[in-house]
C-alpha positions as CSV (number, residue, x, y, z in Angstrom):
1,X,70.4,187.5,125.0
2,X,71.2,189.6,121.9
3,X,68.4,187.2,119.7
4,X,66.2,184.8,119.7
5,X,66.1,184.0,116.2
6,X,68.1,184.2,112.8
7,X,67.3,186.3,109.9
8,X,67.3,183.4,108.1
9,X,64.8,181.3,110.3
10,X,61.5,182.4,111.0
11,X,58.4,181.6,108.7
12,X,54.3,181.8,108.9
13,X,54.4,179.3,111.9
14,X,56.0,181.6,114.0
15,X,53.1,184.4,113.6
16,X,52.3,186.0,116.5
17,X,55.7,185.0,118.2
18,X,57.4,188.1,120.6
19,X,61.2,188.1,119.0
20,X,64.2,189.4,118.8
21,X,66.4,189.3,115.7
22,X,70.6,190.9,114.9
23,X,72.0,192.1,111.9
24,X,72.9,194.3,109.3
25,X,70.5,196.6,107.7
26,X,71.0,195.7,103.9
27,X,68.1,198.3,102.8
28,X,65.5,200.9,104.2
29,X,62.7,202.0,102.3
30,X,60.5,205.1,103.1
31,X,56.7,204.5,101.6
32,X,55.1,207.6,103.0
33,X,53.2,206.7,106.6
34,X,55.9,202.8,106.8
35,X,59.4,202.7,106.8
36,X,60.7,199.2,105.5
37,X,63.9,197.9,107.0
38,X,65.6,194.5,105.1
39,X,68.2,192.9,108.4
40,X,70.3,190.8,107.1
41,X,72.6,188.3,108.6
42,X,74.7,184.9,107.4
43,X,70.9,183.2,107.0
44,X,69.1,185.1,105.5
45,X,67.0,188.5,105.8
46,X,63.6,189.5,107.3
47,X,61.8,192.4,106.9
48,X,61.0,195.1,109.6
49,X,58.4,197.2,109.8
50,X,57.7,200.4,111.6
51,X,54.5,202.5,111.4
52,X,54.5,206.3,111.6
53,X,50.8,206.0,113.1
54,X,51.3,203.9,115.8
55,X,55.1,204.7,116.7
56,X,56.5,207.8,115.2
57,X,59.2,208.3,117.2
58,X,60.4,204.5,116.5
59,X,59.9,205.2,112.6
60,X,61.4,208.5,113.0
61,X,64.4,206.6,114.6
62,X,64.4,204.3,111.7
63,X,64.4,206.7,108.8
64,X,67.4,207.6,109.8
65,X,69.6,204.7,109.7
66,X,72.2,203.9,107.0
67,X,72.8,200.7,105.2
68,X,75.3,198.3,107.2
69,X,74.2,199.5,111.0
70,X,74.5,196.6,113.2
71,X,71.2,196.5,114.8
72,X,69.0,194.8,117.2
73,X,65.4,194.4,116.8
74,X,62.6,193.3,119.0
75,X,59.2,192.7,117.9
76,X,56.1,190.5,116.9
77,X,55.8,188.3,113.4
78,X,53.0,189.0,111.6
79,X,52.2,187.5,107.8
80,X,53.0,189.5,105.0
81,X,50.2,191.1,102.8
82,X,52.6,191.6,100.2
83,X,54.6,188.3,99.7
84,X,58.4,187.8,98.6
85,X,58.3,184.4,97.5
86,X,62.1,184.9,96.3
87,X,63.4,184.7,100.0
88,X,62.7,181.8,102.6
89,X,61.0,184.8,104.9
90,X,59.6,186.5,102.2
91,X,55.5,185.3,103.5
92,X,56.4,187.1,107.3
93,X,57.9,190.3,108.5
94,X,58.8,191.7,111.8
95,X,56.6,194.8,113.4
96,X,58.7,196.1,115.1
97,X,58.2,197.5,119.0
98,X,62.1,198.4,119.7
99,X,65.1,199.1,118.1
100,X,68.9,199.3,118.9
101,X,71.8,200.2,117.5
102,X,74.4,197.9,118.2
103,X,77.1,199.9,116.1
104,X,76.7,202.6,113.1
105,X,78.6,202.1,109.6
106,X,80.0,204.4,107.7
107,X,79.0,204.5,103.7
108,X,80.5,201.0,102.4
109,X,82.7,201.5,99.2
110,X,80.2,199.3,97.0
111,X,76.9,198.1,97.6
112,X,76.3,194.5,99.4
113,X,74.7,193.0,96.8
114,X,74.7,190.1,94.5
115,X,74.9,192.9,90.9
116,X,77.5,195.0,93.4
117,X,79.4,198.2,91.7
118,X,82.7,197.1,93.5
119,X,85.3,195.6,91.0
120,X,87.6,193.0,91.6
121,X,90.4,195.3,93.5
122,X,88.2,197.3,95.6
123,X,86.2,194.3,96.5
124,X,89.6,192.6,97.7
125,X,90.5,195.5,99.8
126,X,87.5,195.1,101.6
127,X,87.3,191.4,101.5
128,X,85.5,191.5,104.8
129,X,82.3,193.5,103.6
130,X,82.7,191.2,100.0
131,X,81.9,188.5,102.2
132,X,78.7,189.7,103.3
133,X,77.6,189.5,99.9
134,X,75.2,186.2,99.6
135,X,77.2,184.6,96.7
136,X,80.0,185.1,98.5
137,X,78.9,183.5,101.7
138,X,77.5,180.7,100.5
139,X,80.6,179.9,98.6
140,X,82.4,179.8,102.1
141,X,79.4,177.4,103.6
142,X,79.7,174.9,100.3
143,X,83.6,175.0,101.3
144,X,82.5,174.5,104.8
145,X,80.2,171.7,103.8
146,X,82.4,169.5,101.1
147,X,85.1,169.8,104.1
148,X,82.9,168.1,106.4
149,X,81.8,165.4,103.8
150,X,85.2,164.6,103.2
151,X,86.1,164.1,107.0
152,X,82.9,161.7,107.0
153,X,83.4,159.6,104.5
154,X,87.9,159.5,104.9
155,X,87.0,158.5,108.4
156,X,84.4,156.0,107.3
157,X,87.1,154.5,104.8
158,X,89.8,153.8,108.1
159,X,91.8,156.9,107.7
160,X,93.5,158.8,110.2
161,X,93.7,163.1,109.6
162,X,97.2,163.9,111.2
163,X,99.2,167.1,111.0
164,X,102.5,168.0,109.3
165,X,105.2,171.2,109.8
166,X,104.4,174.0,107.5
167,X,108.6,174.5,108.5
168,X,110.5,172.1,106.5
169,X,113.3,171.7,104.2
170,X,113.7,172.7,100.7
171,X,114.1,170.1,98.0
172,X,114.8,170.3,94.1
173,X,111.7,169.5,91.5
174,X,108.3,171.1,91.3
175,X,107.6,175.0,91.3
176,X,109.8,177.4,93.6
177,X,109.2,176.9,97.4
178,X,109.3,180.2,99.8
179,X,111.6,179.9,102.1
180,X,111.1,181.1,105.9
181,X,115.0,182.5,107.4
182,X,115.7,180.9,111.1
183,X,117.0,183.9,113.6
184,X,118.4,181.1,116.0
185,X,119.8,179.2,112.9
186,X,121.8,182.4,110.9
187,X,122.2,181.8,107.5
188,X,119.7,178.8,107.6
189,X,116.5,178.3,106.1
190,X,112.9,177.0,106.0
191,X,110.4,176.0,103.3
192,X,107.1,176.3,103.6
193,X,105.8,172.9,102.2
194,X,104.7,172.6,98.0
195,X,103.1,169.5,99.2
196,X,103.4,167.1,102.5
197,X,104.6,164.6,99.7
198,X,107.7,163.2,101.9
199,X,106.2,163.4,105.2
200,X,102.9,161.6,104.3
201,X,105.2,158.7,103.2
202,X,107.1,158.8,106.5
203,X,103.9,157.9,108.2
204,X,103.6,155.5,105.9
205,X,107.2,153.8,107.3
206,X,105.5,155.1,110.6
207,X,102.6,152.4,110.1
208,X,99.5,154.5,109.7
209,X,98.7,152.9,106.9
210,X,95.5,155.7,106.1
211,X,96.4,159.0,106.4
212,X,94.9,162.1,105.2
213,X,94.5,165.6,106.2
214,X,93.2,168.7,104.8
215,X,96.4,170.9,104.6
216,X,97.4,174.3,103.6
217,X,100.3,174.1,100.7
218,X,102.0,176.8,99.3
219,X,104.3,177.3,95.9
220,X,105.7,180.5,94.2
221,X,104.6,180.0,90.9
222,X,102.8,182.3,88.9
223,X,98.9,182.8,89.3
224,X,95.9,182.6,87.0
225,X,92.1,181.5,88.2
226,X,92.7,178.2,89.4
227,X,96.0,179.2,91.3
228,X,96.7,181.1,94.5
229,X,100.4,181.0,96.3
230,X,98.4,179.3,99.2
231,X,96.1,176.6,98.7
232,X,94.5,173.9,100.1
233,X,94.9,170.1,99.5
234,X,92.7,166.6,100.6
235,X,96.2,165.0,101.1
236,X,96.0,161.3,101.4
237,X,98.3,158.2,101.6
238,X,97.5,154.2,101.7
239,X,100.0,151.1,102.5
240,X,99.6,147.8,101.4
241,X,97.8,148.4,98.3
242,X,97.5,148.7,94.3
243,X,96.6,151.3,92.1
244,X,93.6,149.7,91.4
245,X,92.9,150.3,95.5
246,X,93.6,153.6,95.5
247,X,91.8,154.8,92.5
248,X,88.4,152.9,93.5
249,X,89.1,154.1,97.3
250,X,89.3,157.9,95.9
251,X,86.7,157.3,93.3
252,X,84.4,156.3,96.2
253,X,85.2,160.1,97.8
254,X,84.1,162.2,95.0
255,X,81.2,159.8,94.6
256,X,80.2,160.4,98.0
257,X,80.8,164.3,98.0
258,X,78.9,164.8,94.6
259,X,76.0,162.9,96.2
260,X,76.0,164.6,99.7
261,X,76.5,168.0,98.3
262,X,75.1,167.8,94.9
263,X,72.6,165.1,95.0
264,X,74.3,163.9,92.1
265,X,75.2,160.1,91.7
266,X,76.7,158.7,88.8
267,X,75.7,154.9,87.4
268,X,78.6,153.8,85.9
269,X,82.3,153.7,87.0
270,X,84.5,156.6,86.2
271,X,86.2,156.2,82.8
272,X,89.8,155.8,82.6
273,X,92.3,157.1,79.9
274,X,96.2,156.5,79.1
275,X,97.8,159.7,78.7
276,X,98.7,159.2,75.4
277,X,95.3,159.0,74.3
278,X,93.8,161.8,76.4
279,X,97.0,163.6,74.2
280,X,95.8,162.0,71.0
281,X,92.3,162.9,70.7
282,X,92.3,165.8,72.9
283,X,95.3,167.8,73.1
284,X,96.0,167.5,76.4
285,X,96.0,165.0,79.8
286,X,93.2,166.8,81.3
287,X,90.3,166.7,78.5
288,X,86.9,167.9,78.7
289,X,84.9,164.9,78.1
290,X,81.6,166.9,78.3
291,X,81.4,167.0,74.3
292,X,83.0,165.2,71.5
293,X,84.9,166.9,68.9
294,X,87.9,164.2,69.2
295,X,91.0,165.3,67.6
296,X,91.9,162.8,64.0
297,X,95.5,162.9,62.6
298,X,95.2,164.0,59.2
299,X,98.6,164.2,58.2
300,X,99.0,160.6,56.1
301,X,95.4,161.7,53.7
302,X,96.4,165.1,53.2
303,X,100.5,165.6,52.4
304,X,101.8,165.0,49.1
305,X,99.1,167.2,47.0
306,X,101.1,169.7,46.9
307,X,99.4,172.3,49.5
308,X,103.2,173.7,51.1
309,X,101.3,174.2,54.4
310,X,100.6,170.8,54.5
311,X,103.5,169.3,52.9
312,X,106.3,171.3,55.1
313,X,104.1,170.1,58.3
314,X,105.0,167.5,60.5
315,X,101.7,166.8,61.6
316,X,98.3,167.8,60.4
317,X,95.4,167.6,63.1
318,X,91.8,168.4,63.1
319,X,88.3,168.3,64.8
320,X,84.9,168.3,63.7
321,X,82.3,170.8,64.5
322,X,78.8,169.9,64.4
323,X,75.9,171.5,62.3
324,X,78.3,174.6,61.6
325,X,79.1,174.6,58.1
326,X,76.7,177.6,57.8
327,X,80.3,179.6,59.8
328,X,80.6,183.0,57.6
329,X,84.0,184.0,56.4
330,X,84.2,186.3,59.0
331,X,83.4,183.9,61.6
332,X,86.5,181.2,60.5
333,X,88.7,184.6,60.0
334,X,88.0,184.8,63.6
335,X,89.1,181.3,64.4
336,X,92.0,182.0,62.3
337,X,93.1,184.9,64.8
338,X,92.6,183.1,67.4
339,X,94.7,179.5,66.4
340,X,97.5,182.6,65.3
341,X,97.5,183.9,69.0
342,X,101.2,183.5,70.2
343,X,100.2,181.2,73.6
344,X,98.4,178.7,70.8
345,X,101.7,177.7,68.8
346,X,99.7,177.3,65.2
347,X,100.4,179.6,62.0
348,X,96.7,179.1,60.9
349,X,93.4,177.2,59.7
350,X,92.3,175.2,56.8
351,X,88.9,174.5,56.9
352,X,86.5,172.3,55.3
353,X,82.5,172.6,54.9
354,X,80.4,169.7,54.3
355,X,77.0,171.5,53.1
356,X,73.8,170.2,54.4
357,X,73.2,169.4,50.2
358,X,76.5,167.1,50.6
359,X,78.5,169.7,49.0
360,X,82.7,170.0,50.1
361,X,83.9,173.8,50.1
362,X,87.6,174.0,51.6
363,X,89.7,176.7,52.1
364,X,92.4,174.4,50.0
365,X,90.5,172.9,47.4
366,X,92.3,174.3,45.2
367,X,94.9,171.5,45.7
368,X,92.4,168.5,46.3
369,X,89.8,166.8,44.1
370,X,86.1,166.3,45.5
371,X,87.0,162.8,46.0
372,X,89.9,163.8,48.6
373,X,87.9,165.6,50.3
374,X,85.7,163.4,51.0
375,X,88.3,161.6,52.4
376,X,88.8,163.8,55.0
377,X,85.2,163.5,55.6
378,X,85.4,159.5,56.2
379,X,88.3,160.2,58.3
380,X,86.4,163.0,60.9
381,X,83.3,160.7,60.7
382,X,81.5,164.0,59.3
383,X,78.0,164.3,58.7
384,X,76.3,166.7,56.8
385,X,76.4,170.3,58.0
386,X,79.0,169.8,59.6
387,X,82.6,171.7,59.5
388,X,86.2,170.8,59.8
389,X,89.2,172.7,61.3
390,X,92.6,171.5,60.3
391,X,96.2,173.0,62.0
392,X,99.5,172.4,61.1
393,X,102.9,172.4,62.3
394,X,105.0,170.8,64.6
395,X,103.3,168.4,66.5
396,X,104.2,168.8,70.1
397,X,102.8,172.5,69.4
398,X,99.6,171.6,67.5
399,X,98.3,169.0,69.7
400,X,97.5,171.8,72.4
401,X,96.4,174.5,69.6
402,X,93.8,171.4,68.5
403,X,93.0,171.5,72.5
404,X,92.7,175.2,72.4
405,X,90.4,175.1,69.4
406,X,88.5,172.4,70.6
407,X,87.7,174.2,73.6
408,X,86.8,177.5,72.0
409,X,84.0,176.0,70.1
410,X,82.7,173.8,72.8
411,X,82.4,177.2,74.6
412,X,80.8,179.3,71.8
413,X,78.3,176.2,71.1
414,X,77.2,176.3,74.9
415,X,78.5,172.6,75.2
416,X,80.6,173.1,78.0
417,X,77.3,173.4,81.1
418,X,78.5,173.9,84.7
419,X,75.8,171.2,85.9
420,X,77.1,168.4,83.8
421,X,80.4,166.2,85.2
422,X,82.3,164.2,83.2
423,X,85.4,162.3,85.5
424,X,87.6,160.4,84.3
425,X,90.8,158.9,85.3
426,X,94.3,159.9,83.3
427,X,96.7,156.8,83.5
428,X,100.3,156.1,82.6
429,X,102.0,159.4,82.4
430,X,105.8,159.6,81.4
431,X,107.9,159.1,84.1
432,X,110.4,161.4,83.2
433,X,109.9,164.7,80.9
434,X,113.7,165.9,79.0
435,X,114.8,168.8,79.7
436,X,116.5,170.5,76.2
437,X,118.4,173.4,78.0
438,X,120.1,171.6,80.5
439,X,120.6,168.2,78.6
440,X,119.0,165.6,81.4
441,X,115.3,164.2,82.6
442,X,113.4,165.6,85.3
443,X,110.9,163.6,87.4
444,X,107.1,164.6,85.8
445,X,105.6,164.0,89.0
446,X,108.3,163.7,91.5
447,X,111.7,161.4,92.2
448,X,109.5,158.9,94.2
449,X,107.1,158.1,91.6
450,X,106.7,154.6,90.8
451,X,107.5,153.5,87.0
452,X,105.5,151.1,85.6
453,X,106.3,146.9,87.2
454,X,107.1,146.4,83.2
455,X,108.6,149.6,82.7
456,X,111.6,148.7,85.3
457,X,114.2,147.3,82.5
458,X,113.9,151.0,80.6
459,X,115.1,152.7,83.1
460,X,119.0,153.1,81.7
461,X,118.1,152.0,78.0
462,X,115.2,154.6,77.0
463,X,114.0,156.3,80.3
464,X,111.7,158.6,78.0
465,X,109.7,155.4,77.1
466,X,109.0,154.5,80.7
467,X,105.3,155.4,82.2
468,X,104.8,156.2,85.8
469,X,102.4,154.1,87.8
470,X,100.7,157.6,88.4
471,X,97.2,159.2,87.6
472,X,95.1,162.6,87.5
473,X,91.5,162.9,88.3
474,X,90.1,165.2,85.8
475,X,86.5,166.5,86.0
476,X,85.3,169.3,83.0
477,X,88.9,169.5,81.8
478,X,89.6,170.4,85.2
479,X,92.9,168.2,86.8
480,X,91.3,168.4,90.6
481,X,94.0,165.9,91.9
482,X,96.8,163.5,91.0
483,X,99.2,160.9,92.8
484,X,101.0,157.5,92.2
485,X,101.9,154.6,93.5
486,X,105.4,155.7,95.1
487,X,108.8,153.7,94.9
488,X,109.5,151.4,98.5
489,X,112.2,149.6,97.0
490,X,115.9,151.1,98.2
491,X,117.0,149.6,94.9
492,X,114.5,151.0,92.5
493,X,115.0,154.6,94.0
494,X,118.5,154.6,93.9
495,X,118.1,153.7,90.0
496,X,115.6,156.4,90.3
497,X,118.0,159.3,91.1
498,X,120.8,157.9,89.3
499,X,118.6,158.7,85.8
500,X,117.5,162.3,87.0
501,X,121.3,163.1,87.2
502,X,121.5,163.0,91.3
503,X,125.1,161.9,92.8
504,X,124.9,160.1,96.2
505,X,126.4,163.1,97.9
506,X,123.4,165.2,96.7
507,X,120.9,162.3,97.2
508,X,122.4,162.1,101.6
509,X,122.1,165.9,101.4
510,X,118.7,166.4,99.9
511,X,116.7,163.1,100.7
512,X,119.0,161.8,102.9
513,X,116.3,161.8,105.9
514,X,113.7,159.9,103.7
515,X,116.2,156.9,102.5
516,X,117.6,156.3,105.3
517,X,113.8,156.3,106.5
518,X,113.3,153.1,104.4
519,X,116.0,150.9,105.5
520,X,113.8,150.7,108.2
521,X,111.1,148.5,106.4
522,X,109.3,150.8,104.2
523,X,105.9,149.1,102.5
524,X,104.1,149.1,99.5
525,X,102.2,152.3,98.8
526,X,100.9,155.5,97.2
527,X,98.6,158.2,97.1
528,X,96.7,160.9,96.0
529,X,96.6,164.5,96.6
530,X,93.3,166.7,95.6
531,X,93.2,170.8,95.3
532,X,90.4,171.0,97.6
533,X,90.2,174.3,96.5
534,X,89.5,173.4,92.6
535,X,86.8,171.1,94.0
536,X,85.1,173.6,95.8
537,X,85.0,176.1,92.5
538,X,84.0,173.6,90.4
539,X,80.9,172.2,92.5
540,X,80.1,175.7,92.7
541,X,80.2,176.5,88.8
542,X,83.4,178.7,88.6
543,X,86.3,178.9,87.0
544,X,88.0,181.0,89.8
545,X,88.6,179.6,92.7
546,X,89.6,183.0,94.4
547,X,86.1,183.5,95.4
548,X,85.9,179.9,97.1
549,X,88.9,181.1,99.5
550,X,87.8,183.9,102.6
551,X,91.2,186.0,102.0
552,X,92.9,185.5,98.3
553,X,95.7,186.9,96.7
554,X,95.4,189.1,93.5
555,X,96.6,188.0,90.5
556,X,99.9,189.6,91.0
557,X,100.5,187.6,94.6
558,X,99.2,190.3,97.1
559,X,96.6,190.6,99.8
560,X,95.4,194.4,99.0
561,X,93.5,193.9,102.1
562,X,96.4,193.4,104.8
563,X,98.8,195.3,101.7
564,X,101.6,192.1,101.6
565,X,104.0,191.6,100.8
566,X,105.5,194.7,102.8
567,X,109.2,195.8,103.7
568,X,109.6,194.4,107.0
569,X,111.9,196.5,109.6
570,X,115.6,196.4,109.6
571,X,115.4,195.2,113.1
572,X,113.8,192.1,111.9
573,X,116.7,192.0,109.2
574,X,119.3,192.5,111.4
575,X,117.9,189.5,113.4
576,X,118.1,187.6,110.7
577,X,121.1,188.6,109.4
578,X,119.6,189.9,106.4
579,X,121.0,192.1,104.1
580,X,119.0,193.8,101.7
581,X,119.5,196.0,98.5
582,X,117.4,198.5,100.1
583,X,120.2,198.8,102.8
584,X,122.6,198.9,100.4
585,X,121.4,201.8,99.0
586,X,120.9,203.4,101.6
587,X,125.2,203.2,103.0
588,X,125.6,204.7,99.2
């Protein structure tokens, strides 16, 4: 056998024990007469030892070895007289008798470490070795391990994991699918699926009435952290049941996985928010509920004092800040660059300081009294010490500058900690969102969303006033999944595409399969779809969730390591009847 043991495994029990141990050499260290040797595999690392006494020619062999031969090592444990309590094996090491080399290495790029000198490119181009790197590695083993949990406890609940194409057919809404040519279909084309969204309700036609699966999904949309063109979804789907099922169901799986994998257990029931008060007090439908700092509508206490900032504003918003009315004029010109930043929307700050002596200071008090300021005070629930950042502008725009804001400070106050959770449910989206370019409503969610049971009679009178029987699961600010009740009612969906602008011919064309799918007795249900991969990041205490997948995309959509996406040949194009500008160019 190639080993007996891991490098991961052994410990003082095992002293005196005849083994045999694989790996990586990870570091070698000369110390005049003994040669020290740190093998390193998935588990962990042991030291080796070799003695220039009592085996020179084995030491001599040793010394020169580089870092990241694959080696075999046979020997006896012994205790260590100098003990790493850092590392599992740190109290034994290995003296060793014989040595082999499995396979040399050539001089990696960067060092295998956890501080490595690779950056982010170079690491990515040699993803491989980056996953070597501990922090890496145990990144892919808490993927490994939340997977399995969510098997246990989906198959514990009744549900069934089953399959779906990755080959289907494009549809309208959502981000841009990639489409796959067929050679035996010319002119024909795949997509490769956003989400399983209509198949998982097929199955739901189909009678499985608990489905789930842990599926690869895939959308051409632009990237930052918590986005890769492939990803990976818990993809689920219940019959027969309520939202109240599904979200105490799905609450019951991220209890379970924060307990099995974090030890973590919460004590009271997840909250749950409308969307228009997650928008209201925070700016957004996926707030960070880890601090305060609500946002307050200002705009009836302060217009009509003649401030024009104010006054020509639709709506004046601001949060508190704790304990920070000490903030120099340097530090609130620095929030004032950053509210000014053209992705926040806001032309600037007013601020307010409520000294610790209980005096007002405001950047405006030039056009309010003591006495309205204190007023704003009441208003922000302010204590003393604290301070107060006001925007203005256009609503719709300030409401996520507030969220911005809010943010920033939460960061710069170290109130946002990677070991606290705060979910909550987000309830009662829109159903529809306008579109002002092309005059007509779009689905927010998608055209099988349910509205609303009460909702129903808005559909043709004020469709913007109807909320979706949908939700989001938010954790830290973090949306980690999202579904709805879905429609089952012929009736209802065909009211359904008539408001998002659909004619019948497009409806057969584009959904025909799915309708005529539900004249066959289609029942009650809905679902919920999780980005398994957002989960994983953010139980490991990232933002990025490129890390938490074995071979990501850069932030421009290519694998440096396999260097895609590549010109293919024009054989291939000529089988699939492909003709591209580079051909054209080159008949010119």
């Amino acid at each position: 056998m190639y080993r007996t043991h891991t490098c991961g495994e052994l410990r003082t029990g095992d002293t005196g024990k005849e083994v045999i141990l694989c790996g990586w050499i990870q570091i070698s260290r000369d110390l005049g007469g003994m040669t020290f040797i740190d093998l390193r595999d998935r588990y962990g690392i042991t030291q080796l030892v070799f003695n220039m006494e009592t085996n020179p020619g084995l030491c001599t062999q040793a010394r020169k070895l580089g870092r990241e031969f694959v080696v075999q090592a046979r020997g006896t444990v012994r205790e260590r007289s100098n003990k790493n309590l850092k590392i599992p094996t740190g109290e034994i090491e290995i003296d060793v008798a014989q040595l082999l080399v499995l396979n040399p290495s050539e001089l990696p790029p960067f060092t295998i470490e956890e501080d490595t000198d690779g950056g982010d490119e170079l690491r990515m181009k040699y993803r491989y070795l980056d996953l070597r790197r501990p922090s890496v590695r145990d990144n892919m083993i808490l993927r490994h391990r939340m997977a399995r949990e969510v098997r246990n406890y989906m198959d514990s609940a009744g549900f069934i994991e089953i399959e779906t194409p990755f080959l289907i057919r494009s549809t309208p809404e959502g981000a841009r699918d990639f489409i796959v040519p067929s050679r035996m279909q010319p002119g024909s084309f795949y997509a490769l699926p956003q989400s399983p969204q209509t198949l998982k309700q097929l199955l739901m036609v189909s009678g499985f009435d608990r489905y789930f699966q842990i599926v690869r999904c895939f959308r051409d949309e632009d990237l930052r952290a918590d986005r890769q063109p492939e990803f990976t979804q818990i993809d689920c789907e219940m019959s027969f049941v309520t939202r109240d099922d599904i979200l105490d169901t799905f609450e019951g799986l991220i209890r379970h996985l924060f307990k099995s994998v974090k030890g973590i257990e919460f004590s009271e029931p997840f909250r749950r928010m409308t969307y228009d008060e997650a928008m209201e007090s925070y700016g957004t439908d996926k707030p960070d509920l880890r601090f305060g700092m609500e946002i307050r509508d200002l705009t009836a206490i302060v217009k009509g004092h003649g401030f024009p900032l104010f006054d020509n504003s639709e709506y004046i918003g601001a949060v508190n800040i704790p304990g920070c009315s000490g903030f120099s004029r340097k530090q609130l010109d620095e929030l004032t660059d950053f509210v000014r930043r053209p992705q926040s929307g806001a032309p600037g700050l007013v601020w307010l300081k409520y000294g610790t002596d209980g005096t007002l200071r405001s950047s405006a008090d030039k056009f309010y009294s003591a006495e309205d300021l204190m007023l704003w005070v009441e208003k922000m629930q302010s204590h003393r010490g604290d301070l107060v950042l006001l925007l203005f502008g256009d609503r719709d725009k300030i409401l996520p500058a507030l969220s911005g804001l809010r943010l920033e400070m939460g960061s710069r106050l170290n109130l946002r900690k990677k070991d606290v959770f705060m979910p909550l449910w987000v309830v009662d989206f829109p159903l529809f969102e306008w579109d002002e370019e092309e005059k007509r409503f779009y689905a927010m969610h998608h055209p099988f969303t349910s509205p609303i049971p009460g909702d129903i009679q808005l559909m043709e009178t004020d469709p913007s006033a109807v909320k979706a029987d949908a939700y989001d699961l938010v954790i830290n600010g973090v949306e980690t999944g999202g579904g709805s009740v879905r429609i089952h009612d012929a009736s209802l969906q065909k009211l359904m595409f008539k408001t998002l602008g659909f004619t019948e011919e497009e409806v057969t064309e584009q959904f025909g399969f799915i309708t005529e799918a539900f004249r066959y007795g289609a029942p009650p249900h809905g679902g919920i779809a999780f980005g398994f991969d957002r989960l994983v990041a953010l139980f490991g205490g990232q933002d990025s969730i490129r890390d938490f997948i074995a071979f990501p995309k850069n932030n421009s959509g290519r694998d440096v390591m396999l260097d895609t996406p590549a010109p293919v040949s024009e054989i291939q194009l000529k089988e699939l009847m492909i003709e591209t500008g580079r051909k054209k160019q080159g008949r010119e």
